[in-house]
Phi, psi and omega in degrees: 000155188285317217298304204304326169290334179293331173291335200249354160291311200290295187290355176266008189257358179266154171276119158332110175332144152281328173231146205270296201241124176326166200258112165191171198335305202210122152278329174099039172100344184310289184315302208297304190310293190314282169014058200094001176266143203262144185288350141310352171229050166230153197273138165342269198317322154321313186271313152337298219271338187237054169301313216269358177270358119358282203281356175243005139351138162256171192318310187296318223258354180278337183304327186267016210239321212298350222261327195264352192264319208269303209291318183288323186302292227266338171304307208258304196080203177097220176274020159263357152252008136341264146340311174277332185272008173300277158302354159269019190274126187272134187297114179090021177073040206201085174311353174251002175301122182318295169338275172332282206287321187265031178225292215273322237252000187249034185237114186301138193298301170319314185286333186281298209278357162292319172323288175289353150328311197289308177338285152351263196303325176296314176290275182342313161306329162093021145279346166210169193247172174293321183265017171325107168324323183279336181255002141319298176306341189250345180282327193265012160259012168250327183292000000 
């Protein structure tokens, strides 16, 4: 699939995070799966089974991570596209939230627009609707 080479175009030109996961109690797995690992080499099921490791992510490694989140939505769906419009949502629809802007807001117009691609192929599918709050959040941030 194009789409699937255009994510691993766009996401191979970043560097693997030094740090992964945020400093707290229990990452979900985050430090231990991620750590040095490339966004390309973990298998559907991997990234399924360590969905929740997403939220404890720090902004770069969720920015450089989200490329394997994109790559598992359009192979797999379910709940990894769950997951992904979780984290695109700007909270209260509102693209300018401080929260929102230091996670979402380091992401390269290339990088967006893969993003609303998968959106796309997700809506079509009938896996997300058009009027989802994360791809609302990700249109108003290419415009």
């Amino acid at each position: 699939m194009d789409l699937l080479r255009k994510i691993a175009r766009v996401w191979d030109a970043l560097e693997v995070p030094k740090v992964v996961s945020v400093d707290t109690y229990d990452d979900e797995g985050a430090g231990l799966i991620f750590s040095g690992s490339r966004f390309d080499e973990h298998s559907d099921e991997t990234i399924n089974c360590h969905l929740s490791s997403f939220t404890f992510m720090t902004n770069e490694a969720f920015r450089y991570y989200l490329g394997s989140l994109l790559i598992t939505s359009v192979r797999d769906g379910g709940e990894s596209t769950e997951v992904l419009a979780f984290h695109l949502e700007a909270p209260k629809g509102d693209i300018s939230r401080p929260s929102f802007v230091q996670k979402i807001g380091g992401f390269s117009v290339e990088q967006l627009e893969c993003i609303r691609d998968v959106l796309e192929v997700l809506i079509n599918r009938g896996d997300m609707f058009d009027d989802d709050l994360a791809v609302t959040s990700v249109r108003q941030l290419l415009t």
